[in-house]
N, C-alpha and C positions, 0 to 999 in steps of 0.2 A: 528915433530911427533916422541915419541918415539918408537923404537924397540927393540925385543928381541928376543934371538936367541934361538929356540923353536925343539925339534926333533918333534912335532907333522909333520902330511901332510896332504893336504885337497885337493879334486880330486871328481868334477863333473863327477860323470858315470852314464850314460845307466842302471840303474837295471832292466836287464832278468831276465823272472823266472829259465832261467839256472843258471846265475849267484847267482842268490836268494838263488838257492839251495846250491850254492857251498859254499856261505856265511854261511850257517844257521850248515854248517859244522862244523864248528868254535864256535858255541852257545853252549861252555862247561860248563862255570858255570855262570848262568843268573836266575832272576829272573822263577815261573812257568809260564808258559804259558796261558796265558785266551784264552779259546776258543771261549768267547762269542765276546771278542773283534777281535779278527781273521776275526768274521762273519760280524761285524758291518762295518769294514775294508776294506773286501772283498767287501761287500754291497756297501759303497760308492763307491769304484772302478767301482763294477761295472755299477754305476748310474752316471758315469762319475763327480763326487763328490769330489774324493781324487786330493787337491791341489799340485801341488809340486812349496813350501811353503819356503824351505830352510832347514828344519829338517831334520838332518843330520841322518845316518848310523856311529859307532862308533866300532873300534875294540881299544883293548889295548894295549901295547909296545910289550906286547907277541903274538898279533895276535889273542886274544880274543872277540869273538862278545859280547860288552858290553853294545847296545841301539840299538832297531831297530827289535828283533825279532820278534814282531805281523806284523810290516811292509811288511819286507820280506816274511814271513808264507803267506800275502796275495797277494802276489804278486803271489808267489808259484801257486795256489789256484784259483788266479781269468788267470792267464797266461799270464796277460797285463803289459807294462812296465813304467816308471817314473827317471827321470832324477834326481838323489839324491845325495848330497854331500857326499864323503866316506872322513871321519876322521880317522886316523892312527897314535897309537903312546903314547895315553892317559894314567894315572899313572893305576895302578891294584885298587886302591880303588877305582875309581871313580863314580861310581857306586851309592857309598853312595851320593854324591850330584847330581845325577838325580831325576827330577820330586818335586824337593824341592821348585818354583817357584811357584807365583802365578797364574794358567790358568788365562789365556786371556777370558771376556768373551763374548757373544753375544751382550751385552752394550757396552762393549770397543771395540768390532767393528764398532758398528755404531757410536761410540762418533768419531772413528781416521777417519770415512767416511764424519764426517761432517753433520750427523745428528741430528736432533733437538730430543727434550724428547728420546734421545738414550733409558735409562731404560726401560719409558711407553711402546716403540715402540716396543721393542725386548719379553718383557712380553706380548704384547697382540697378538703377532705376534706366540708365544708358546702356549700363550691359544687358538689361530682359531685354531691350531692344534689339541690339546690335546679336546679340548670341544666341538669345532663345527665339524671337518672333521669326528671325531671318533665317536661324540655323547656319551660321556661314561664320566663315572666322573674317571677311570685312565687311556685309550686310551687302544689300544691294543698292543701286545707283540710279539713277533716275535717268529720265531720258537727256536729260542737258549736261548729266553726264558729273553733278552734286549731290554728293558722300549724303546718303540717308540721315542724318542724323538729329536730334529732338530739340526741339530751341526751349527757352527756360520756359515759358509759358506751357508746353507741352509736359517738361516734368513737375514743374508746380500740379498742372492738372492732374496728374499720374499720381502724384503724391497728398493730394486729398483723396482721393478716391483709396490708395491701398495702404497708408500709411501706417493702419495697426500691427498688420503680419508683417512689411518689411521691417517695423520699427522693434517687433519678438524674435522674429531672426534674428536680427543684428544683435540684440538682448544675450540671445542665448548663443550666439557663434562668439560673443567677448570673451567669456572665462576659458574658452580653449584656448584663443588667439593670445590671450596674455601669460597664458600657462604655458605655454610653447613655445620653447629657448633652442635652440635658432628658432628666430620666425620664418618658415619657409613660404608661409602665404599670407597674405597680409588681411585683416578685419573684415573687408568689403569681400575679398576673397574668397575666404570662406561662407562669408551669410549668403553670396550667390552661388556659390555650389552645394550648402543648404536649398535652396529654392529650387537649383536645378532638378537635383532627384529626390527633395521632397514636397516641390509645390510651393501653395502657402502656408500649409499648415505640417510644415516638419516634424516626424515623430521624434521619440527617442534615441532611435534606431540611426535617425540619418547621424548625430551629433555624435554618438558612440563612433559612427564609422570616419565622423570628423578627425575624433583624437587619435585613431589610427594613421590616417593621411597626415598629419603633423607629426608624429613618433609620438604622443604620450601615452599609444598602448603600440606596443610593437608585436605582431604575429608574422614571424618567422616564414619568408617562401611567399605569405602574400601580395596580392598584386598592390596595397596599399601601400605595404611595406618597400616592396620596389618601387612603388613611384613617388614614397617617401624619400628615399634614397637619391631619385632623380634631383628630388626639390635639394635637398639639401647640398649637394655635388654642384649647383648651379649656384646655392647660397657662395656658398664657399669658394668658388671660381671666380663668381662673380661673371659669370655665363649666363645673364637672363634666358628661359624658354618661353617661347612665345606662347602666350595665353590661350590660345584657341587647343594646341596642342595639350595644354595640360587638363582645361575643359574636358575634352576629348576622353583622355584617358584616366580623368577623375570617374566618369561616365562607368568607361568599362570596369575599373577598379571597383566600382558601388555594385556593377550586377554581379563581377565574381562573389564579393562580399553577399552580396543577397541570397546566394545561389547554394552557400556556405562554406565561401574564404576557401578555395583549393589550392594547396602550392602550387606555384608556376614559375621559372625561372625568368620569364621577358613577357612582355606583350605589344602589341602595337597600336597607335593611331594614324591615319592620317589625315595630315589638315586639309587635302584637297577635299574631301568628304565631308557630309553634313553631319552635326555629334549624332551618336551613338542614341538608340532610344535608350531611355530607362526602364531598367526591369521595375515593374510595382511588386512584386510578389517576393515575400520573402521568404525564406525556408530556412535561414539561420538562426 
């Protein structure tokens, strides 16, 4: 093993928000301050959320806080503490090569967890979020005014907890998805709008009405059938529609389908509106 002889120093400490403060004494010249992130910060903390991960606390050869100020600020803030590495010693520029790195994402967590369709999993696991808990086609916003959305530690957790039935949906929404030329919706697509209108435990019935919304079974007049027609129109244009709008109207296409598939010539969503409940009852 080679070695080299370094004036840096590295010392696991106790961060108190006493200490916090004395540190943030030191935050002479540092990027500004996001407040929004302070709050998000604070938030995880105090949702017993924030990891202690490894990520260090960072001053410079001068004694400069050079990484770590949102950290500490919530520490401050929320009054709780965290066992964090303090680095000491680092050149004055260094600065410029923070946050240069490619974020780690909620994929490459579950890929290093040893999860299967990591991507699918971790997207459909953002969409129950974003589409089903909020009902909204952008979710809601918090008071500081930062996007709801799940940090990797929140869908790791998500994804031990439900991973059986997302990981049969996804199972049983592939042989549609690969059977169906054009693809008009894509893998993840489909296994969440399996879930939409059948839960966790999708019957037979929702996957049937799958292969209709893709054209592998075409009935003439129904609303699948026209909003098959939408996807593919958009395929082929190359006209994306926005996802909430298709949600929406996969929605009402599943209770006409329940209801017993009526011809209809058009139907409507709108995205200003929250989706559509699902009929449970089926009569077809």
């Amino acid at each position: 093993m080679t070695t080299k002889e370094s004036k840096l120093t590295v010392k696991m400490t106790l961060v108190t928000p006493t200490l916090a403060e004395n540190f943030l004494k030191f935050n002479v010249k540092n990027r500004k301050v996001s407040d929004s992130q302070v709050a998000f910060l604070s938030n995880e903390m105090r949702n017993n959320r924030f990891i202690e991960n490894g990520e260090s606390i960072v001053f410079d050869k001068d004694g400069q806080l050079k990484d770590g100020q949102h950290r500490l600020k919530a520490i401050l803030r929320t009054g709780l503490s965290y066992f964090i590495p303090i680095v000491r010693g680092v050149g004055k520029q260094s600065m410029a090569t923070y946050d240069t790195g490619k974020n780690r994402s909620a994929s490459d967590v579950l890929s290093l967890n040893n999860y299967l369709y990591p991507n699918a999993v971790s997207v459909i696991i953002k969409s129950i979020n974003t589409y089903c808990i909020k009902q909204s086609q952008r979710g809601s916003s918090s008071a500081s005014g930062r996007k709801e959305s799940l940090t990797n530690q929140q869908v790791l957790s998500y994804c031990e907890d439900n991973y059986d039935w997302i990981l049969e949906i996804i199972q049983k929404s592939q042989p549609i998805y690969e059977s169906s030329k054009p693809r008009v919706l894509t893998l993840t697509n489909l296994s969440l709008i399996a879930y939409i209108i059948g839960g966790e435990k999708p019957d037979s019935r929702v996957f049937d009405f799958l292969k209709n919304l893709v054209g592998l079974r075409k009935e003439q007049g129904s609303a699948a059938s026209y909003l098959y027609t939408k996807l593919l129109n958009s395929k082929i244009n190359k006209d994306p529609l926005n996802f909430f709008w298709i949600l929406g109207m996969t929605v009402k296409a599943w209770n006409y389908y329940s209801e017993g598939n009526p011809s209809l010539k058009s139907f409507r969503f709108d995205v200003s509106k929250e989706l559509p409940k699902v009929n449970k009852d089926f009569n077809y």
